[in-house]
PABA-54804 format. One record per residue (C-alpha): residue in one letter; y, z, x. Coordinates in nm, 3 decimals, padded with zeros to 5 digits. Layout:
BEGIN
[tortor 'A',[Y,Z,X]]
...
***
This chain:
BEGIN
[tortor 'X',[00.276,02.190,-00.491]]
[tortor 'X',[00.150,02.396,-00.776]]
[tortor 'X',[00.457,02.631,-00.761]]
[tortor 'X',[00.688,02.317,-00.786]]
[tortor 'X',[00.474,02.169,-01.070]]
[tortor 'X',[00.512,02.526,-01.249]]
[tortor 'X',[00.850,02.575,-01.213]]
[tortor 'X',[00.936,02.243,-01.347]]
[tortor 'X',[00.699,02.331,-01.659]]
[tortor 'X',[00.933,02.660,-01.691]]
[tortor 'X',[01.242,02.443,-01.691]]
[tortor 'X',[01.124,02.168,-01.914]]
[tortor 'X',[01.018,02.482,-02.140]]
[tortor 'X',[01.380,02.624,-02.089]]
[tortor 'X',[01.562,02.339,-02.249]]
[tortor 'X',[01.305,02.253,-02.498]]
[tortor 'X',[01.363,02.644,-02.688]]
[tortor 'X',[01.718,02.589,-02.565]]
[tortor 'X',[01.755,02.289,-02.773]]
[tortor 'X',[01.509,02.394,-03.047]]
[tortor 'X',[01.780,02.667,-03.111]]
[tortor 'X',[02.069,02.465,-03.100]]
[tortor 'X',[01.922,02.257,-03.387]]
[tortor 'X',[01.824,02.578,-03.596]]
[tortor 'X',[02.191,02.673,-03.501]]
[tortor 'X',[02.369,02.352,-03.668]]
[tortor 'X',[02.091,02.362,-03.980]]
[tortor 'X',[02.216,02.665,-04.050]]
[tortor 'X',[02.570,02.618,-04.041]]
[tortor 'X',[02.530,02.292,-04.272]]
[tortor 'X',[02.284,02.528,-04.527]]
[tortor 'X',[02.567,02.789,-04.571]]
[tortor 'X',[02.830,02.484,-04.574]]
[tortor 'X',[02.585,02.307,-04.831]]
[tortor 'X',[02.572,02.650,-05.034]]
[tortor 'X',[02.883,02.720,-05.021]]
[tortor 'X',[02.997,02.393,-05.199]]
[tortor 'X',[02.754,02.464,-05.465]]
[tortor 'X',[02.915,02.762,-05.550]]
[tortor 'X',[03.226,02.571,-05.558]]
[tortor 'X',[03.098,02.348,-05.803]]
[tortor 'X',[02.966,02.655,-06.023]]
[tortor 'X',[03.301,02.787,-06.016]]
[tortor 'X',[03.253,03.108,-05.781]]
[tortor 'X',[03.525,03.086,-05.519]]
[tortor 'X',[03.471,03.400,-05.390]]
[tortor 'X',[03.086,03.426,-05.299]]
[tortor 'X',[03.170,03.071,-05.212]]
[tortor 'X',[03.424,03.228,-04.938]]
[tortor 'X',[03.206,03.502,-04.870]]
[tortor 'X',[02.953,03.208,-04.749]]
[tortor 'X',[03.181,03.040,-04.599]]
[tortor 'X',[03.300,03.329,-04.389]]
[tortor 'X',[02.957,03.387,-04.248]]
[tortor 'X',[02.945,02.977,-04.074]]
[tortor 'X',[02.961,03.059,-03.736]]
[tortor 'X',[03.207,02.950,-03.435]]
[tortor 'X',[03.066,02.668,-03.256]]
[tortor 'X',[03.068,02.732,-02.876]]
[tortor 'X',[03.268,02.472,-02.662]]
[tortor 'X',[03.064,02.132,-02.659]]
[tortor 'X',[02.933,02.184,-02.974]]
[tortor 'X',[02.980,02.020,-03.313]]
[tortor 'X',[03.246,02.206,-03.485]]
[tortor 'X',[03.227,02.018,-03.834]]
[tortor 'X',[03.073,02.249,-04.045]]
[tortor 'X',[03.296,02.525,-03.926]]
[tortor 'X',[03.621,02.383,-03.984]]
[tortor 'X',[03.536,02.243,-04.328]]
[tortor 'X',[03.405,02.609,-04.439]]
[tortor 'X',[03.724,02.760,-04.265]]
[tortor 'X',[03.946,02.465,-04.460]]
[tortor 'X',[03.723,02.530,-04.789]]
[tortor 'X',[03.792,02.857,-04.781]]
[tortor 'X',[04.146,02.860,-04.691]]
[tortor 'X',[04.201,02.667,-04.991]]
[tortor 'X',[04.022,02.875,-05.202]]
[tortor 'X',[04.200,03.164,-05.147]]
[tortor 'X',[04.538,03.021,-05.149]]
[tortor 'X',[04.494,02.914,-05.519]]
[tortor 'X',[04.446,03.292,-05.544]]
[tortor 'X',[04.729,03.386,-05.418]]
[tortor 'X',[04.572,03.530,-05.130]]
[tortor 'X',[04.816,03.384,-04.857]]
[tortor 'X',[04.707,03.634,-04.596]]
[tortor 'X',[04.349,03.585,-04.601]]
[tortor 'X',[04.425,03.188,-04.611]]
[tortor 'X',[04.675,03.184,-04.287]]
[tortor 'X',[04.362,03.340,-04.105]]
[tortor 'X',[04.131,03.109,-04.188]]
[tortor 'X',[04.386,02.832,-04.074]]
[tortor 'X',[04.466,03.026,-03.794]]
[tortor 'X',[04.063,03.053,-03.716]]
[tortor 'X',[04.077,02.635,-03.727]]
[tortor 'X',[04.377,02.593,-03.510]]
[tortor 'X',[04.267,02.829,-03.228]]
[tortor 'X',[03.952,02.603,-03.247]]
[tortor 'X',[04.132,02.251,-03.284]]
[tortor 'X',[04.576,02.288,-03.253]]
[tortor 'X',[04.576,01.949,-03.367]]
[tortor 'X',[04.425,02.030,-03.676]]
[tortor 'X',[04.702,01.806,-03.961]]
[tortor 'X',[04.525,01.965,-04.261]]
[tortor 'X',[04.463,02.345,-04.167]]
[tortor 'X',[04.901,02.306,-03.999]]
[tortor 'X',[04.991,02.130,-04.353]]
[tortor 'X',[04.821,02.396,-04.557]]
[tortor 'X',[04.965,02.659,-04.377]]
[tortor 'X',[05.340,02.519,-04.404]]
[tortor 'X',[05.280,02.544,-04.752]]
[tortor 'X',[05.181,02.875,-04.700]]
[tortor 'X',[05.474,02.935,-04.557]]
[tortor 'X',[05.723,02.722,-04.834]]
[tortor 'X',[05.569,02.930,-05.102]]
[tortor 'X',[05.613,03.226,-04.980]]
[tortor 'X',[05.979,03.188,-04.918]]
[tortor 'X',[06.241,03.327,-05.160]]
[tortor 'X',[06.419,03.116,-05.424]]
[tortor 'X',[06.761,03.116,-05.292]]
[tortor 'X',[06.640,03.081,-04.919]]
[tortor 'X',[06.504,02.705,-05.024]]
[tortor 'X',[06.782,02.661,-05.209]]
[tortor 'X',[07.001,02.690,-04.877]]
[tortor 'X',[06.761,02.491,-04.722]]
[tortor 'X',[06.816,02.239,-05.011]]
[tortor 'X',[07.222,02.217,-04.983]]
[tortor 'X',[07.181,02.196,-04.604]]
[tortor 'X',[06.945,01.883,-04.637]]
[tortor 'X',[07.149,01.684,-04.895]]
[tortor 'X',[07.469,01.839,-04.946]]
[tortor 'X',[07.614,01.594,-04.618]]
[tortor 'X',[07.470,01.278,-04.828]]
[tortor 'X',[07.611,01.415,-05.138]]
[tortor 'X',[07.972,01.474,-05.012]]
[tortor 'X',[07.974,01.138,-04.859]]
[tortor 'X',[07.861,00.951,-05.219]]
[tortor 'X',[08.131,01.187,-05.360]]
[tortor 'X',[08.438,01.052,-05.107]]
[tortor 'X',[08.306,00.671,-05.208]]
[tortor 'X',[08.320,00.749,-05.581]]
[tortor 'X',[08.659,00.882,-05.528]]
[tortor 'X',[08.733,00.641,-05.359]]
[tortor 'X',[08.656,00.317,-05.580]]
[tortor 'X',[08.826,00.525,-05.844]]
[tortor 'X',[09.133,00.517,-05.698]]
[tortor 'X',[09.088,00.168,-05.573]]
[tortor 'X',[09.020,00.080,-05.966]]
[tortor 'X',[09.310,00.237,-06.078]]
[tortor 'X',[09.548,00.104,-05.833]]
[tortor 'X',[09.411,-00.240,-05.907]]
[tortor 'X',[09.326,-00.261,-06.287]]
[tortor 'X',[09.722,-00.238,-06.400]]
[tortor 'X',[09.802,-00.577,-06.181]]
[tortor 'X',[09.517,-00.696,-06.300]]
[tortor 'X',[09.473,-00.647,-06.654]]
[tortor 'X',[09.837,-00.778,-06.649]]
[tortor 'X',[09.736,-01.122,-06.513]]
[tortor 'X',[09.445,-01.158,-06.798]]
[tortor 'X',[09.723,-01.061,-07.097]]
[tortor 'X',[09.983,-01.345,-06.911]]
[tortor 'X',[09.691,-01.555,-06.860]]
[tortor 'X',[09.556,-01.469,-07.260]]
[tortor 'X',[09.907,-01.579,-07.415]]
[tortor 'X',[10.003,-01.901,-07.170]]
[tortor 'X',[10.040,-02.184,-07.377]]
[tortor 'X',[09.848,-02.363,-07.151]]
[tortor 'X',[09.507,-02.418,-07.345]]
[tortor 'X',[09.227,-02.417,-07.074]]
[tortor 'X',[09.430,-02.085,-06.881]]
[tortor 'X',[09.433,-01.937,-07.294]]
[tortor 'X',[09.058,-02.041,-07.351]]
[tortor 'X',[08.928,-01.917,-07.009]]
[tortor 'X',[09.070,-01.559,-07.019]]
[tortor 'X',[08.978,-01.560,-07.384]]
[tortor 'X',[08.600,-01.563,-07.289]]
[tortor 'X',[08.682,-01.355,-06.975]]
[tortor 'X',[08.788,-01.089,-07.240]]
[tortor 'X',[08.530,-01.166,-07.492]]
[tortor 'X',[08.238,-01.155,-07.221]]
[tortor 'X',[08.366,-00.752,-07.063]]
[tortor 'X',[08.493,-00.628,-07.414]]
[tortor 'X',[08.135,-00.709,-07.559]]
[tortor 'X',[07.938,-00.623,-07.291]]
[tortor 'X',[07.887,-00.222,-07.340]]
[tortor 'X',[07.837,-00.318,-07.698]]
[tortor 'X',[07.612,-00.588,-07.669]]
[tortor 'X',[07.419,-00.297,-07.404]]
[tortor 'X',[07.406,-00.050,-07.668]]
[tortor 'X',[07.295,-00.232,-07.936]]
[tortor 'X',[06.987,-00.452,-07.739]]
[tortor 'X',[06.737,-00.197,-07.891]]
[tortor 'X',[06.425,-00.283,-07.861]]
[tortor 'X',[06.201,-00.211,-08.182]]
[tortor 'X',[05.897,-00.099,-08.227]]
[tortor 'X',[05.588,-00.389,-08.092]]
[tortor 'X',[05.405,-00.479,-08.387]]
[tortor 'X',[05.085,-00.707,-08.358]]
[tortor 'X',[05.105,-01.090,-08.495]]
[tortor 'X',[04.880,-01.321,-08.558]]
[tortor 'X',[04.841,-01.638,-08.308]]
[tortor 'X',[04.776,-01.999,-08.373]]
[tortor 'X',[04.492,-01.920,-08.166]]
[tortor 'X',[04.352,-01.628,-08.372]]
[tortor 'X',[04.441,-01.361,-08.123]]
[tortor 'X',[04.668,-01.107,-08.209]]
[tortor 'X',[05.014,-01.040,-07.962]]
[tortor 'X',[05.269,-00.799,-07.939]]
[tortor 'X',[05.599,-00.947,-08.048]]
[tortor 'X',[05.936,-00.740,-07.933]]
[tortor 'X',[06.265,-00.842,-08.044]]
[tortor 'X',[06.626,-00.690,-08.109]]
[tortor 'X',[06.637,-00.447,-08.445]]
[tortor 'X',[06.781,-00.617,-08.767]]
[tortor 'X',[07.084,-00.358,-08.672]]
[tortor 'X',[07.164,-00.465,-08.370]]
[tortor 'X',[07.177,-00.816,-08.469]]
[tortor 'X',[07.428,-00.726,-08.802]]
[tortor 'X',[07.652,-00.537,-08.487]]
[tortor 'X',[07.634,-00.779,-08.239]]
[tortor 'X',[07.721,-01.098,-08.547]]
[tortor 'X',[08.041,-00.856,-08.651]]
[tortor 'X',[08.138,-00.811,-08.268]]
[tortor 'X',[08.158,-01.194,-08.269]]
[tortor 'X',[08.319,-01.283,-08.597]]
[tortor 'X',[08.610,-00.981,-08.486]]
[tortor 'X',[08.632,-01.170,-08.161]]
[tortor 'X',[08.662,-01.538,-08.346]]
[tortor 'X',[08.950,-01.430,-08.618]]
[tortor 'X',[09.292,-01.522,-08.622]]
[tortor 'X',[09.570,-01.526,-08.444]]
[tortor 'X',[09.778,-01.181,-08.586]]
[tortor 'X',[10.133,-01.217,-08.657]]
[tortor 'X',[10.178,-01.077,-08.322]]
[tortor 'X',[10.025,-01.344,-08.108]]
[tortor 'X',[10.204,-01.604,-08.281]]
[tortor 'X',[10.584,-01.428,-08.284]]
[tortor 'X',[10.445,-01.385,-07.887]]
[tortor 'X',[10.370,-01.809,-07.880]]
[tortor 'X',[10.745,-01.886,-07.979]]
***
């Protein structure tokens, strides 16, 4: 009875240091973590990595937080120094730990894209979008050819349809004309000016935007040229 009563005093013992330990274990790892982001802050990467280095692994079951955040902390730290060796490892450390790790595997593919040459990503490049490219290219071809095979028959119609002496047919392709002639005119010269503030009826001051006294003077002469008369060569084409 006494024996049993020890021995269960020995194991309660046991897992009372065991656990004590533990929990001097994890405050420890979180003090280094904790000083290590101080050091951060105070701008000393390295003795930051140097105390992030020294965070222990956890063993299996236990909490693994502090480790992979110094790991990850300090794999960042040394790539922005260039250091790509040093930084695969400690990615490396955090993926033996956890494979599923998406920031330590992101950080090292960028690892990796850096370190590539120049003209390697630019193969890489032309093999990614050169197929879209080539495809775009065949359809701009394409309407080109489509545009030049119809524009002739058509811009024929519009002139026969521009001198009928039928006035609506006249009238209609008149506009028609008017409208696509003026249209890359009327796009170049809708500049917008500078937003000065005006006064409100309500006392608040606005932004007021408008077209540029020039574009106004080119778009009124692009409509007067269009509104003249008939030349002697539309009316010897009327008889």
């Amino acid at each position: 009875m006494l024996s049993g009563a020890l021995g269960l005093l020995f194991l309660i013992t046991i897992l009372f240091l065991n656990s004590s330990v533990h929990a001097a274990k994890e405050s420890d790892q979180y003090e280094l973590l904790a000083k290590g982001m101080q050091l951060i802050q105070e701008d000393k990467g390295d003795a930051a990595v140097e105390i992030f280095k020294k965070v222990p692994a956890p063993a299996p079951g236990e909490d693994a937080g502090a480790f992979v955040r110094s790991r990850m902390e300090a794999a960042k730290i040394l790539f922005s120094k260039k250091d790509y060796k040093d930084s695969s490892v400690m990615c490396h450390e955090i993926l033996v730990l956890l494979p599923d790790n998406l920031e330590a595997k992101n950080l090292l593919a960028e690892i990796q894209e850096t370190q590539t040459p120049e003209w390697l990503l630019f193969i890489k490049d032309m093999k990614t979008f050169l197929p879209t490219l080539v495809k775009a290219t065949v359809m701009t071809l394409l309407l080109v050819f489509i545009t030049m095979a119809i524009s002739p028959i058509g811009g024929l119609f519009i002139a026969l349809g521009r001198i009928s002496r039928i006035r609506i047919l006249s009238s209609f392709f008149w506009c028609y004309i008017w409208i696509f002639r003026g249209t890359p005119l009327a796009a170049t010269a809708r500049k917008i000016r500078a937003p000065r503030e005006t006064p409100s009826t309500d006392g608040r001051w606005r932004l007021k935007v408008g077209t540029s006294p020039s574009a106004r003077t080119l778009l009124a002469r692009s409509a007067r040229r269009t509104r003249r008369r008939p030349s002697w060569c539309d009316l010897n084409t009327r008889r």
